[in-house]
C-alpha positions as CSV (number, residue, x, y, z in Angstrom):
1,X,5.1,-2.8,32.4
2,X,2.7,-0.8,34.5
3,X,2.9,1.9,32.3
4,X,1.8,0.1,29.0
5,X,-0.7,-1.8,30.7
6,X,-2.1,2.0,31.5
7,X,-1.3,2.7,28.2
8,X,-3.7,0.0,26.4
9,X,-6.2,0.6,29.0
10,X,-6.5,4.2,27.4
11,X,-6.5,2.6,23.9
12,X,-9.3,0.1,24.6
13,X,-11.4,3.4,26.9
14,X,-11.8,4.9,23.7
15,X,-12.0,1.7,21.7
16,X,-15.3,1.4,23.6
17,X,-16.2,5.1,23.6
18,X,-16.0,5.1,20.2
19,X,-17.6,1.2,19.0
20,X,-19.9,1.0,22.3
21,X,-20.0,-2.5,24.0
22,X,-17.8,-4.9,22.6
23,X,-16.3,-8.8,23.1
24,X,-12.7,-9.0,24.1
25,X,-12.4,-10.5,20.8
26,X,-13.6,-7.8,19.2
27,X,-11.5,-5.4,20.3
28,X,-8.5,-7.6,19.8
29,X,-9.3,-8.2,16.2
30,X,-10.2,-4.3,15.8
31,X,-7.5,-2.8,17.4
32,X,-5.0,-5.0,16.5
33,X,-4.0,-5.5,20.4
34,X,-2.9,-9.0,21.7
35,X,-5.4,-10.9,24.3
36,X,-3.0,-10.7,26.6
37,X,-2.8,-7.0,26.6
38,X,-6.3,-6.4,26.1
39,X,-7.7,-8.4,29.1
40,X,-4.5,-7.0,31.1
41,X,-5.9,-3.1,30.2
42,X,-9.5,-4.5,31.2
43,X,-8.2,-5.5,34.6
44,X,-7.2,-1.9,34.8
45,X,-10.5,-0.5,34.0
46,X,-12.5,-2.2,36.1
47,X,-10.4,-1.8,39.0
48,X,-11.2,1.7,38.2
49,X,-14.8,1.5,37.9
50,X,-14.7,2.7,34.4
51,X,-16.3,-0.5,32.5
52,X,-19.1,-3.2,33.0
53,X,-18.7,-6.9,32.5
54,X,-21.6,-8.9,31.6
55,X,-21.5,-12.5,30.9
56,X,-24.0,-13.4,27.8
57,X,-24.9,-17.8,27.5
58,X,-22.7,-18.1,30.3
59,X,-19.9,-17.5,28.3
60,X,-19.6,-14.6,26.1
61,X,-18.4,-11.0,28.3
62,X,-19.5,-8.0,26.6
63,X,-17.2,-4.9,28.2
64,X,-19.0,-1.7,27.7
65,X,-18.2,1.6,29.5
66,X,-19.6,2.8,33.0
């Protein structure tokens, strides 16, 4: 499991490289990754220092790169 968690993290890295900041939606919808897997992979970047969360409204998180 570890490893495809690592795996997607690398998938939505250069999601984000590539599209700039982006809502977990987006990416979902875009790269055809579940939620589940997509929020996992953004656990794994942030615990890595390689992305910034900002909440928008209260609500909203756009995930852009470091």
């Amino acid at each position: 499991m570890v490893e495809i968690i690592g795996q997607t993290a690398g998938k939505v890295w250069k999601f984000l490289e590539d599209n700039g900041t982006a809502t977990v939606n987006k990416i979902t919808n875009e790269t055809g990754l579940s939620k589940n897997d997509v929020q996992r992979a953004i656990g794994w970047l942030a615990r890595e220092e390689k992305i910034i969360i900002e909440m928008v409204n209260g609500r909203i998180e756009n995930i852009s790169l470091v």
